[in-house]
mmCIF file as Biopython writes it, N, C-alpha, C and O atoms, coordinates in Angstrom:
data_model
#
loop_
_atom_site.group_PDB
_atom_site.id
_atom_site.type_symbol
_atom_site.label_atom_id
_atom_site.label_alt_id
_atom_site.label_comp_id
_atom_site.label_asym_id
_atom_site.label_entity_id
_atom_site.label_seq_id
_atom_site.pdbx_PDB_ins_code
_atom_site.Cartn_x
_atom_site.Cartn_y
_atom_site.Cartn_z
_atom_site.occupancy
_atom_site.B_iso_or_equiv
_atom_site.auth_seq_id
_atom_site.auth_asym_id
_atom_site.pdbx_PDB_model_num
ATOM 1   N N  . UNK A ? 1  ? 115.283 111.926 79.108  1.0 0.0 1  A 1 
ATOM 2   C CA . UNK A ? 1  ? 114.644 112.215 80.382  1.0 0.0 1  A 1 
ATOM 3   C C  . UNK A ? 1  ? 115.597 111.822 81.522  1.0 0.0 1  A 1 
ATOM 4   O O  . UNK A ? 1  ? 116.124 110.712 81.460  1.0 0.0 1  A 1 
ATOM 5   N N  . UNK A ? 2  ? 115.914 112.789 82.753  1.0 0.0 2  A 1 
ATOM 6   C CA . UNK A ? 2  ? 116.562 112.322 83.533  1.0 0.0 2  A 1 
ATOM 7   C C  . UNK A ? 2  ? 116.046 111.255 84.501  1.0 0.0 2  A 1 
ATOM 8   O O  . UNK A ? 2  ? 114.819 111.216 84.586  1.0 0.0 2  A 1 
ATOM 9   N N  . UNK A ? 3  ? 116.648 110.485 85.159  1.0 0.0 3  A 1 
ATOM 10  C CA . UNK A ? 3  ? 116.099 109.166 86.014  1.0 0.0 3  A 1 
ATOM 11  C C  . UNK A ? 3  ? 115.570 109.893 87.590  1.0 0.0 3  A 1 
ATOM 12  O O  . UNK A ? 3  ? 114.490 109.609 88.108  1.0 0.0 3  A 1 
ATOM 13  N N  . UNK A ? 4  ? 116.829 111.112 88.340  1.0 0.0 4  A 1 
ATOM 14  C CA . UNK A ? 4  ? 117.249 111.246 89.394  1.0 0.0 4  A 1 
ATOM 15  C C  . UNK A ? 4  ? 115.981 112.353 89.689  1.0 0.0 4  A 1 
ATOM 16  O O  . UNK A ? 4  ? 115.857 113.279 88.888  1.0 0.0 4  A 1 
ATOM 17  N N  . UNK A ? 5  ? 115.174 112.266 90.682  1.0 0.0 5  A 1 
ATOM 18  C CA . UNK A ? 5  ? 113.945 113.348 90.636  1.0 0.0 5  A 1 
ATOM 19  C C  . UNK A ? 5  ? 114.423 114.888 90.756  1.0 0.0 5  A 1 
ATOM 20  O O  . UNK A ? 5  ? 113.816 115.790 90.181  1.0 0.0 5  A 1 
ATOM 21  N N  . UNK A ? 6  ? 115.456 115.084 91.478  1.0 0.0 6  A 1 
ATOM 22  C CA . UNK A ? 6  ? 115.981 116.381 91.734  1.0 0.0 6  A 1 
ATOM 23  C C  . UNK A ? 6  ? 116.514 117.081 90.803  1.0 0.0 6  A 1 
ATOM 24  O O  . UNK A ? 6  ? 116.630 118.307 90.818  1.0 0.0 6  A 1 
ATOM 25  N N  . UNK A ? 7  ? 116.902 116.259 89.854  1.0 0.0 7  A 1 
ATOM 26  C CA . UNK A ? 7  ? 117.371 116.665 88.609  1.0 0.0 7  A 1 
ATOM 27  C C  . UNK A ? 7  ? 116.253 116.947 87.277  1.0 0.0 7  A 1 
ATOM 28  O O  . UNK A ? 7  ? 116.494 117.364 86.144  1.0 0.0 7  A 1 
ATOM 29  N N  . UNK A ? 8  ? 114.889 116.519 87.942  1.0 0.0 8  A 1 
ATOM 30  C CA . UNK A ? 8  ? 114.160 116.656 86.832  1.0 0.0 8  A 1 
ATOM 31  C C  . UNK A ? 8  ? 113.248 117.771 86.395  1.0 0.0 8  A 1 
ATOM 32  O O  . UNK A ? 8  ? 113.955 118.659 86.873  1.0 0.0 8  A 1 
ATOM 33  N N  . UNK A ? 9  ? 112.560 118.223 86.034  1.0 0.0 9  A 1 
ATOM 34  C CA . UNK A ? 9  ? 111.808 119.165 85.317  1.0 0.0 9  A 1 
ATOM 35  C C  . UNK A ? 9  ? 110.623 119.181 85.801  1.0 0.0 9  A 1 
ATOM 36  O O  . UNK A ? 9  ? 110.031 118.106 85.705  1.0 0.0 9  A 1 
ATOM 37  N N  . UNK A ? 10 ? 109.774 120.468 86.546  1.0 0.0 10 A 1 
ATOM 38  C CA . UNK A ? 10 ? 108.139 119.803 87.250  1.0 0.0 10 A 1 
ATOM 39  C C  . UNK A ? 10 ? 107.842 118.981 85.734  1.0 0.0 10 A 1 
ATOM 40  O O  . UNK A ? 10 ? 107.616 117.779 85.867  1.0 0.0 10 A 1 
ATOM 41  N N  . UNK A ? 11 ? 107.827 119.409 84.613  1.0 0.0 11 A 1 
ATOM 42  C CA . UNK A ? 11 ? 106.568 118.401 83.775  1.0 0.0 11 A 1 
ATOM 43  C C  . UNK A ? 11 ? 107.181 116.879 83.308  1.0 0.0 11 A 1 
ATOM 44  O O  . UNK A ? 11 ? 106.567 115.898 82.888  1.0 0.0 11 A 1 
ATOM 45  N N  . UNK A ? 12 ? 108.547 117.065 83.534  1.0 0.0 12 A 1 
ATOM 46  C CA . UNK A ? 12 ? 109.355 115.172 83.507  1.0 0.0 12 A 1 
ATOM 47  C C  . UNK A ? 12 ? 108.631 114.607 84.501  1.0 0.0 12 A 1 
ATOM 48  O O  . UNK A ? 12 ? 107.977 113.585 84.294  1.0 0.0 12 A 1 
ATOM 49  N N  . UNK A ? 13 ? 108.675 115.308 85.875  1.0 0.0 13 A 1 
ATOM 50  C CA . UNK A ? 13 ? 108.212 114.783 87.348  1.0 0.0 13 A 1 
ATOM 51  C C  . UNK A ? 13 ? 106.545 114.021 87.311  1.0 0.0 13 A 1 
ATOM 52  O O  . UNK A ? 13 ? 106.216 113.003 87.919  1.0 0.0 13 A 1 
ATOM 53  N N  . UNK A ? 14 ? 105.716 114.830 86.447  1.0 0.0 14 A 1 
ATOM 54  C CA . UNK A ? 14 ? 104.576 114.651 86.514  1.0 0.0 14 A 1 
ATOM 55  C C  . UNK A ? 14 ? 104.535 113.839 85.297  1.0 0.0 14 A 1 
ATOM 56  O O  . UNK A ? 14 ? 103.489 113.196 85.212  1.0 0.0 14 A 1 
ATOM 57  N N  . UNK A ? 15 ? 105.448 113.653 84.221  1.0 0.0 15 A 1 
ATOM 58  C CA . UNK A ? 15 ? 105.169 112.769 83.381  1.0 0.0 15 A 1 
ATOM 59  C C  . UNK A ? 15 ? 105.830 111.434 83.799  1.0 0.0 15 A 1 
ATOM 60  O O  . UNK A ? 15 ? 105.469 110.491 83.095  1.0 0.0 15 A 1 
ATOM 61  N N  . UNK A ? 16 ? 106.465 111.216 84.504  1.0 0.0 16 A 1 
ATOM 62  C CA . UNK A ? 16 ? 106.739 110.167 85.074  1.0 0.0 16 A 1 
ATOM 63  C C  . UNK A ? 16 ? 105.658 109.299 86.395  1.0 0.0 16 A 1 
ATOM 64  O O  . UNK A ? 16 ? 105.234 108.162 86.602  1.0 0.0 16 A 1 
ATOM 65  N N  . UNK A ? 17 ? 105.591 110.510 86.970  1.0 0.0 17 A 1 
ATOM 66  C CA . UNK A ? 17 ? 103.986 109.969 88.170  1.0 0.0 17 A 1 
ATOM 67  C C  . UNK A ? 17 ? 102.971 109.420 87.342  1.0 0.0 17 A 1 
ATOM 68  O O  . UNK A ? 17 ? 102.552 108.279 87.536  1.0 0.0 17 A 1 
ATOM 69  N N  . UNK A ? 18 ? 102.451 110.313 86.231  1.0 0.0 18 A 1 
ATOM 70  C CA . UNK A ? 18 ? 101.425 109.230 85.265  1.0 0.0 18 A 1 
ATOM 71  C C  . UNK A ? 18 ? 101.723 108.127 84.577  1.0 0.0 18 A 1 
ATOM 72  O O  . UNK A ? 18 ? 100.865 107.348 84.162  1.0 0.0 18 A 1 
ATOM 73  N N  . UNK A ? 19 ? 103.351 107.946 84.357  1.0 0.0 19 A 1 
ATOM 74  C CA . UNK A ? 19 ? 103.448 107.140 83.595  1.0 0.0 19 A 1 
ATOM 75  C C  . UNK A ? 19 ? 103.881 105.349 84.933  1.0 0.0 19 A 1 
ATOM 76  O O  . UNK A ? 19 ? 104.118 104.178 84.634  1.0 0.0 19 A 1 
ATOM 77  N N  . UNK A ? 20 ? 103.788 106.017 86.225  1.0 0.0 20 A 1 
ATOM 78  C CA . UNK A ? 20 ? 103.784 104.684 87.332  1.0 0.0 20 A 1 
ATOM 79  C C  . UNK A ? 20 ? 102.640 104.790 87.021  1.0 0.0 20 A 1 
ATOM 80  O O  . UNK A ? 20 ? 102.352 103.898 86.223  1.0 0.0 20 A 1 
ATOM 81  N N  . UNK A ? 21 ? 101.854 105.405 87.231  1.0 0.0 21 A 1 
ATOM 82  C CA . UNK A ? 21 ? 100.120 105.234 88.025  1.0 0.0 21 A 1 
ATOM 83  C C  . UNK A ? 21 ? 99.683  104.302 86.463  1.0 0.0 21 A 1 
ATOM 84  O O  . UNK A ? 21 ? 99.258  103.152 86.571  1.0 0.0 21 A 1 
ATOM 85  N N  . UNK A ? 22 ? 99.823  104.853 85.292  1.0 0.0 22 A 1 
ATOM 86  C CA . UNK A ? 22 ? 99.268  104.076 84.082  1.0 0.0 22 A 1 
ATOM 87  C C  . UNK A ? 22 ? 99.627  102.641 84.666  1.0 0.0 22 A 1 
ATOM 88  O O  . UNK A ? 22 ? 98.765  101.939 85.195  1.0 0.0 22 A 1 
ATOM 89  N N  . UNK A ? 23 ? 101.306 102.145 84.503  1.0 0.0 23 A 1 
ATOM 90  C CA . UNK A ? 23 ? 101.295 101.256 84.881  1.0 0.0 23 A 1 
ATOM 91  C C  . UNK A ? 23 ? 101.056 100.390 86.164  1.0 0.0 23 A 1 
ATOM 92  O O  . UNK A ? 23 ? 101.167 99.164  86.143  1.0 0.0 23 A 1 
ATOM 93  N N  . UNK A ? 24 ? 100.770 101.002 87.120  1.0 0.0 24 A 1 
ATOM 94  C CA . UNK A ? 24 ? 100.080 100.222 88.027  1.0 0.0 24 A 1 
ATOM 95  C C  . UNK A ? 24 ? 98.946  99.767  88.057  1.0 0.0 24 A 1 
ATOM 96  O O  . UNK A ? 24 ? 98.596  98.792  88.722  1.0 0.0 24 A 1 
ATOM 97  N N  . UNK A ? 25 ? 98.064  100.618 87.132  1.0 0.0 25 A 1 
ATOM 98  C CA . UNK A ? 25 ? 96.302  100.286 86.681  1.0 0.0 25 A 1 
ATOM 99  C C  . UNK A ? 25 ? 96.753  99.152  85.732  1.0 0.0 25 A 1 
ATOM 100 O O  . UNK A ? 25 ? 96.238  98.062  85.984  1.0 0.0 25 A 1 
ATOM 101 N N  . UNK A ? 26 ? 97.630  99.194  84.669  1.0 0.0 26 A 1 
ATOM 102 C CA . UNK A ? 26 ? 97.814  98.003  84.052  1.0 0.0 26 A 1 
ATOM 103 C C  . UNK A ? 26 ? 98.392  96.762  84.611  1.0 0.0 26 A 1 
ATOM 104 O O  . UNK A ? 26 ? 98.446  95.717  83.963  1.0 0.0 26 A 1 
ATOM 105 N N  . UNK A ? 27 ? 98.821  96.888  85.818  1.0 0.0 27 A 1 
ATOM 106 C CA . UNK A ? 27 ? 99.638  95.531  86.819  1.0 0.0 27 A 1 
ATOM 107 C C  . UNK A ? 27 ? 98.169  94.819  87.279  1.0 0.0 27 A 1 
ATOM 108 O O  . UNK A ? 27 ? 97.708  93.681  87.186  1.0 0.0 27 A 1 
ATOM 109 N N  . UNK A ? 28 ? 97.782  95.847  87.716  1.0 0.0 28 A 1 
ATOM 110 C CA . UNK A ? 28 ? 96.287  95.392  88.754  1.0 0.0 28 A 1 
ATOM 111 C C  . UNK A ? 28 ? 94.677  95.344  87.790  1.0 0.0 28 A 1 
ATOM 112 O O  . UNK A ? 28 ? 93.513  95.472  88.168  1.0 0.0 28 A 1 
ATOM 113 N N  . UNK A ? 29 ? 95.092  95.176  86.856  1.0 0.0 29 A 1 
ATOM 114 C CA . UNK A ? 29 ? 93.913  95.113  86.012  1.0 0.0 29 A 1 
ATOM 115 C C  . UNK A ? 29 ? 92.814  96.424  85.982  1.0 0.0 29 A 1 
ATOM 116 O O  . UNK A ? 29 ? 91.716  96.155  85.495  1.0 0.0 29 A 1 
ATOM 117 N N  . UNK A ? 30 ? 92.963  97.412  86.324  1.0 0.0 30 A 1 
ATOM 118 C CA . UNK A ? 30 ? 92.277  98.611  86.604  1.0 0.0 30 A 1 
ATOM 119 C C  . UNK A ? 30 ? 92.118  98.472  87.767  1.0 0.0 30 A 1 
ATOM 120 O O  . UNK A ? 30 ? 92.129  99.569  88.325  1.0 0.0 30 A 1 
ATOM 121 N N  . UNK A ? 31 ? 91.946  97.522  88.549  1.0 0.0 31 A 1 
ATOM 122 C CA . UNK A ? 31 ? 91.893  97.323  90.077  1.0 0.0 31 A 1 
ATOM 123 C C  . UNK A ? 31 ? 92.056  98.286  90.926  1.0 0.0 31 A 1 
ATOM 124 O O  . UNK A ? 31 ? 92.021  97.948  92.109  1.0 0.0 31 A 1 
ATOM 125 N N  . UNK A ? 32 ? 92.191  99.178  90.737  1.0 0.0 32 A 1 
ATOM 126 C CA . UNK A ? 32 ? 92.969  100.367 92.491  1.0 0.0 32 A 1 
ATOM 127 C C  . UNK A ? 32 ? 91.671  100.999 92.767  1.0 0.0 32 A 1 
ATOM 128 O O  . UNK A ? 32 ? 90.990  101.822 92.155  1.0 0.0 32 A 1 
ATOM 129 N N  . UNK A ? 33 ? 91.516  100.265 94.050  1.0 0.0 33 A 1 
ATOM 130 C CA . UNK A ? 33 ? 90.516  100.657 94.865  1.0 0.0 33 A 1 
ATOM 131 C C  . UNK A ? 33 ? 90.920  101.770 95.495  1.0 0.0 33 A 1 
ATOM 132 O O  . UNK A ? 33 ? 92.100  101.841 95.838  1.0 0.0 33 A 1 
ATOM 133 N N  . UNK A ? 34 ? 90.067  102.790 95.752  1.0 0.0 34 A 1 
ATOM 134 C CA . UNK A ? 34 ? 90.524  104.059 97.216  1.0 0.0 34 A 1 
ATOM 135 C C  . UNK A ? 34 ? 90.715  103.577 98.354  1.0 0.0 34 A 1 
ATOM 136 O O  . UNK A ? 34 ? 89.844  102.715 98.471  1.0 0.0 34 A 1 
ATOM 137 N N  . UNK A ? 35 ? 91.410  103.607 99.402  1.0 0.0 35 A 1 
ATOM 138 C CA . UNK A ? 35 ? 91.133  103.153 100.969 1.0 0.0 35 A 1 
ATOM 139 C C  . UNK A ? 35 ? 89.855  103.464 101.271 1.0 0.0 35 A 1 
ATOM 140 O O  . UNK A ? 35 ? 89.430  104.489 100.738 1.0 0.0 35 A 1 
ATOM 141 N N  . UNK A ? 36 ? 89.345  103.045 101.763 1.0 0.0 36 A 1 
ATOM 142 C CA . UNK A ? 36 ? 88.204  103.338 102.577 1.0 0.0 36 A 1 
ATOM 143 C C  . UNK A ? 36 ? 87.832  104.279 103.438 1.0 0.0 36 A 1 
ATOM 144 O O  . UNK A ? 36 ? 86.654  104.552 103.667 1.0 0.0 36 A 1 
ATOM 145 N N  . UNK A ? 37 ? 88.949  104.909 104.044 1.0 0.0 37 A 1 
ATOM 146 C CA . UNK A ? 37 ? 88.889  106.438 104.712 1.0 0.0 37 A 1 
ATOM 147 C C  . UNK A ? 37 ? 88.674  107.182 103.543 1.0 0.0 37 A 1 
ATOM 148 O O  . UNK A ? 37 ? 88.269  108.311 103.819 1.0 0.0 37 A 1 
ATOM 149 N N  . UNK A ? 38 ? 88.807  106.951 102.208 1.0 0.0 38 A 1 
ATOM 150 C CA . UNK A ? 38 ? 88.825  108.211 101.422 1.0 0.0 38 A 1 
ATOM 151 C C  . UNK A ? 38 ? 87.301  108.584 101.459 1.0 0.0 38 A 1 
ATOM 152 O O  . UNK A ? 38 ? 86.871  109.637 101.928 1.0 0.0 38 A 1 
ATOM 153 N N  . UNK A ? 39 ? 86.477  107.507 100.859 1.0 0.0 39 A 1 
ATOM 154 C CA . UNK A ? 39 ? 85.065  107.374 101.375 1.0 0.0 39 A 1 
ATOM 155 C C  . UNK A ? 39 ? 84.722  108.364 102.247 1.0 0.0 39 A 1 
ATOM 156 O O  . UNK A ? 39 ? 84.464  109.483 101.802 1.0 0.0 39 A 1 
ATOM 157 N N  . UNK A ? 40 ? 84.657  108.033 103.950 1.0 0.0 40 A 1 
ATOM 158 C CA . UNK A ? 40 ? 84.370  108.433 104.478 1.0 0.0 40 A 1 
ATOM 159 C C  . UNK A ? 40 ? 85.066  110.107 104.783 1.0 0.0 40 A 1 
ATOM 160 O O  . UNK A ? 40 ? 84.755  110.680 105.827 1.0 0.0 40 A 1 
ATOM 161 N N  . UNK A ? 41 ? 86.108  110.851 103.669 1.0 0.0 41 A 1 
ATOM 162 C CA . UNK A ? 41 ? 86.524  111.830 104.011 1.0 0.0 41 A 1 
ATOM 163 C C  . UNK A ? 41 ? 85.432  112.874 102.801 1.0 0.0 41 A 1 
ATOM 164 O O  . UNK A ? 41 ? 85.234  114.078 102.968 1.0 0.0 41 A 1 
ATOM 165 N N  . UNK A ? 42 ? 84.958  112.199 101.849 1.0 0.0 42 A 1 
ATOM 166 C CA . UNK A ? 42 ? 84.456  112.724 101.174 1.0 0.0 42 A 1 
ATOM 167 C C  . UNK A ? 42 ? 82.886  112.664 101.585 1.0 0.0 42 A 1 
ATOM 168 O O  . UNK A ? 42 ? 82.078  113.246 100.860 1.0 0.0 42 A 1 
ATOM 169 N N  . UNK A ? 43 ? 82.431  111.945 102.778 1.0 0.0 43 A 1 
ATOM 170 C CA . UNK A ? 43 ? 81.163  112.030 102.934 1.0 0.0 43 A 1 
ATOM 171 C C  . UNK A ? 43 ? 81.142  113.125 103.746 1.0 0.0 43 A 1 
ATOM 172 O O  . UNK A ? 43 ? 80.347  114.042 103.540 1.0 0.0 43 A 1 
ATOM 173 N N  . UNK A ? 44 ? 82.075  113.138 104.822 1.0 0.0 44 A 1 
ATOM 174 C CA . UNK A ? 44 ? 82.515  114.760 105.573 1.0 0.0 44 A 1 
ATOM 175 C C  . UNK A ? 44 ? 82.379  116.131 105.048 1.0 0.0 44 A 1 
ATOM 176 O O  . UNK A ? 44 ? 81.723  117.100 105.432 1.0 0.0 44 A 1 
ATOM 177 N N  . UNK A ? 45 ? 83.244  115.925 103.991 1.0 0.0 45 A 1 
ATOM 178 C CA . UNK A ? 45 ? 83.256  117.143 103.352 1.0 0.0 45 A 1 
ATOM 179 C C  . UNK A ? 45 ? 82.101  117.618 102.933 1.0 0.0 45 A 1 
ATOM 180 O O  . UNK A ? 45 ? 81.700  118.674 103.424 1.0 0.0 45 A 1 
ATOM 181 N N  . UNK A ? 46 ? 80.947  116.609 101.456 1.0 0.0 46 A 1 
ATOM 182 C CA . UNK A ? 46 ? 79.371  117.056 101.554 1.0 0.0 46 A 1 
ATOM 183 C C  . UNK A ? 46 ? 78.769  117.181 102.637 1.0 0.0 46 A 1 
ATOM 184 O O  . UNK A ? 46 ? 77.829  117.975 102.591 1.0 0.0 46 A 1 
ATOM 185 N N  . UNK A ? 47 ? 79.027  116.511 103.963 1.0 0.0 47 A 1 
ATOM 186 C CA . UNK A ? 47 ? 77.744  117.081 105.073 1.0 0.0 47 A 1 
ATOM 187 C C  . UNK A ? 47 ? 78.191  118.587 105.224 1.0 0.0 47 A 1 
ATOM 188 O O  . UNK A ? 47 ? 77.306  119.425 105.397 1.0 0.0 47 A 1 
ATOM 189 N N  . UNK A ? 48 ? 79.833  119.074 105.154 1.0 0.0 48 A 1 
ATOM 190 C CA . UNK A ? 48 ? 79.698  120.251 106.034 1.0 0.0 48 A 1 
ATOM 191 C C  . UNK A ? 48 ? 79.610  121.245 104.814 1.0 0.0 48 A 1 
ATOM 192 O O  . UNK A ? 48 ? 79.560  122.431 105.137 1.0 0.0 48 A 1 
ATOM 193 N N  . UNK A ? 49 ? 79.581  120.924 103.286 1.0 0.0 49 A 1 
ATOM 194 C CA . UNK A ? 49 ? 79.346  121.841 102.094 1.0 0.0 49 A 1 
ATOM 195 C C  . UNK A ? 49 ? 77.344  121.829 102.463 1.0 0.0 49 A 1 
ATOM 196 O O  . UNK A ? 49 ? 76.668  122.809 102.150 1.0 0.0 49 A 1 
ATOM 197 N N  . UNK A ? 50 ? 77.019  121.183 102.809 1.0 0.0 50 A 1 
ATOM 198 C CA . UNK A ? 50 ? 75.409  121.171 102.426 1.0 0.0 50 A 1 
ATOM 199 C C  . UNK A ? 50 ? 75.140  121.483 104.061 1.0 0.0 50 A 1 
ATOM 200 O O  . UNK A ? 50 ? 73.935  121.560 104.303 1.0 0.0 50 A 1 
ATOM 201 N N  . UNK A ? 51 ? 75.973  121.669 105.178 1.0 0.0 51 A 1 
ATOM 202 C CA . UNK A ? 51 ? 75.662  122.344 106.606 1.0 0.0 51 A 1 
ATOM 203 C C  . UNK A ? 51 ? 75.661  123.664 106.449 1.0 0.0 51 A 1 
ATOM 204 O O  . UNK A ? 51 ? 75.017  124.391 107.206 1.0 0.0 51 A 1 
ATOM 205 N N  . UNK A ? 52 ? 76.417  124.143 105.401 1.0 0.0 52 A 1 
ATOM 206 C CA . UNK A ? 52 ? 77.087  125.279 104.887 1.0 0.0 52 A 1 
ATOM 207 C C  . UNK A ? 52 ? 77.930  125.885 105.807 1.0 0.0 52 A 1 
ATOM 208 O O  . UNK A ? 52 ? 77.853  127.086 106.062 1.0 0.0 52 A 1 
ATOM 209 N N  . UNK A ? 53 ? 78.912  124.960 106.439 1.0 0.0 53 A 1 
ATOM 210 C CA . UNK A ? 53 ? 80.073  124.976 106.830 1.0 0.0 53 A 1 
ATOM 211 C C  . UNK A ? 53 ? 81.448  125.030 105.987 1.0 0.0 53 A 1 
ATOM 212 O O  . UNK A ? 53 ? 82.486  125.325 106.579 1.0 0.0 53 A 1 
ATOM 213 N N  . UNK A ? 54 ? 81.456  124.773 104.740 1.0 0.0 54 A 1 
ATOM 214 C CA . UNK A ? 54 ? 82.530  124.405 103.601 1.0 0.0 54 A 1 
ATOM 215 C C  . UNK A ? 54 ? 81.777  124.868 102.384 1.0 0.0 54 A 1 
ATOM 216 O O  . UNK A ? 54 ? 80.582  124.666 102.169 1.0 0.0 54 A 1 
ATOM 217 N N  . UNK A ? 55 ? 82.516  125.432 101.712 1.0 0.0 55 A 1 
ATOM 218 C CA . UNK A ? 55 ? 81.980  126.278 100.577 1.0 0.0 55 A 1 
ATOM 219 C C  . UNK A ? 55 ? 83.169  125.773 99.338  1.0 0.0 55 A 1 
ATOM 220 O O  . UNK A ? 55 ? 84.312  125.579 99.752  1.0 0.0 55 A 1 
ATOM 221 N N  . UNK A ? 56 ? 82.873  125.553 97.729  1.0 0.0 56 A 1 
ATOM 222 C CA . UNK A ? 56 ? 83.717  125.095 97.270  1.0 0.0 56 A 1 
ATOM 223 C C  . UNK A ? 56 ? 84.039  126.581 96.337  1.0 0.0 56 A 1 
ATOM 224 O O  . UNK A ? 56 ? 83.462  127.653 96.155  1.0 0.0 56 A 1 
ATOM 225 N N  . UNK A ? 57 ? 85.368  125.897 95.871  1.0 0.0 57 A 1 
ATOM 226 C CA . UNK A ? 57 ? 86.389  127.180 95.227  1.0 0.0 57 A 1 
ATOM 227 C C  . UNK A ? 57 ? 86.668  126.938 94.094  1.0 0.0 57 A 1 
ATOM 228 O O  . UNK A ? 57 ? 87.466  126.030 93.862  1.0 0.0 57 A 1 
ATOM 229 N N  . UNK A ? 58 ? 86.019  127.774 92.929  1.0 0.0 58 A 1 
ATOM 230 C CA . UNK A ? 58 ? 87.221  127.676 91.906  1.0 0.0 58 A 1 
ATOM 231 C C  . UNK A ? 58 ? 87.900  127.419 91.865  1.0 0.0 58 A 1 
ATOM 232 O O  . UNK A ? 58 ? 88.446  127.532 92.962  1.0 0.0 58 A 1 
ATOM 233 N N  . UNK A ? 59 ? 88.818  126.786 90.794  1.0 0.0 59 A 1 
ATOM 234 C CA . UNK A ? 59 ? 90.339  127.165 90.434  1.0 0.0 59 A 1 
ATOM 235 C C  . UNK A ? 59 ? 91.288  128.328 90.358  1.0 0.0 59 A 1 
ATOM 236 O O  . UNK A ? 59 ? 92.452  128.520 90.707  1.0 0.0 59 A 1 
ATOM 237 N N  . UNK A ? 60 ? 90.347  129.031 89.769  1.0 0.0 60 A 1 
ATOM 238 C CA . UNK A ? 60 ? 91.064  130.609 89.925  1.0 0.0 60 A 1 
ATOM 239 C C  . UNK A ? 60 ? 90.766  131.254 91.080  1.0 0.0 60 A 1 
ATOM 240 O O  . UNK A ? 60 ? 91.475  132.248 91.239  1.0 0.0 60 A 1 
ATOM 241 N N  . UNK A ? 61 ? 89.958  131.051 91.968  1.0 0.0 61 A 1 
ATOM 242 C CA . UNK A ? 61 ? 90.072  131.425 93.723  1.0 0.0 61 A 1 
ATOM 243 C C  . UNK A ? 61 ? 91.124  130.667 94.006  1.0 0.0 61 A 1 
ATOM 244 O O  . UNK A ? 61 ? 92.286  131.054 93.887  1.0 0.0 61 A 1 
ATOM 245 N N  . UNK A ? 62 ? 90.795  129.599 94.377  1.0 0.0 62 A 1 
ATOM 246 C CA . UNK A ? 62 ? 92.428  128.388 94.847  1.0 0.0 62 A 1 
ATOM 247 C C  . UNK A ? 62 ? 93.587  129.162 94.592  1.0 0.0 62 A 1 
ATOM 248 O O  . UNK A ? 62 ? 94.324  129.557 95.495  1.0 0.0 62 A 1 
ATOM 249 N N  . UNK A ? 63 ? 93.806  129.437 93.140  1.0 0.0 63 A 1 
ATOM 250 C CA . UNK A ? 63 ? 95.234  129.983 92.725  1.0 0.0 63 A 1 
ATOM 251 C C  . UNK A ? 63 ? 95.272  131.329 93.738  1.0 0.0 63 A 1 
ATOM 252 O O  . UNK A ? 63 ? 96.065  131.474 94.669  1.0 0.0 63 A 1 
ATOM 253 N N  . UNK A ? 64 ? 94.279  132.226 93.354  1.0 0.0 64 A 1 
ATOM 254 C CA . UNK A ? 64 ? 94.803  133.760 94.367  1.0 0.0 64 A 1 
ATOM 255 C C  . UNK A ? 64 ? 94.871  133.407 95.704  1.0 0.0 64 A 1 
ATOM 256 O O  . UNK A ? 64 ? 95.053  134.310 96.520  1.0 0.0 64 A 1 
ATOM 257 N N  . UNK A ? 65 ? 94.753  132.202 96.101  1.0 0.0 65 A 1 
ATOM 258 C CA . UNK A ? 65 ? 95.248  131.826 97.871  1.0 0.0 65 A 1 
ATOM 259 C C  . UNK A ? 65 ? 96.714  131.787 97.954  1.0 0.0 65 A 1 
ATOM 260 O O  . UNK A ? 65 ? 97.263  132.197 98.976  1.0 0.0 65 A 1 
ATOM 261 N N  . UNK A ? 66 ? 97.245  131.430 97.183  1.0 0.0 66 A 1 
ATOM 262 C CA . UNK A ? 66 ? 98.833  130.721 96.959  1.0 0.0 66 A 1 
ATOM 263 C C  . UNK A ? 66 ? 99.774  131.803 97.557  1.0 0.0 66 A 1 
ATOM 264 O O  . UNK A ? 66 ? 100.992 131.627 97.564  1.0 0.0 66 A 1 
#
């Protein structure tokens, strides 16, 4: 596996991001809290999905946006 990110492969890239995040849940005891804005970004989002301001998307909608 290469070390240097530019040099690496999208699925090295992403196997390396899981393999910090594993170990950071194992540094912190499972510990990783969300910030607290995340909270409140996700209470946003249900008021304006249930205002019916925000409508949610498939995966395969998402993708034909790209």
């Amino acid at each position: 596996m290469q070390t240097d990110p530019k040099e690496m492969s999208r699925l090295e890239k992403l196997h390396s991001m899981e393999a910090i995040w594993e170990a950071l849940h194992d540094d912190l005891g499972g510990d990783l809290d969300s910030p607290q804005w995340h909270g409140y970004e996700l209470q946003e989002r249900q008021r304006r999905i249930d205002a019916g301001e925000a409508s949610l998307l498939s995966l395969q909608e998402l993708k034909t946006r790209r």
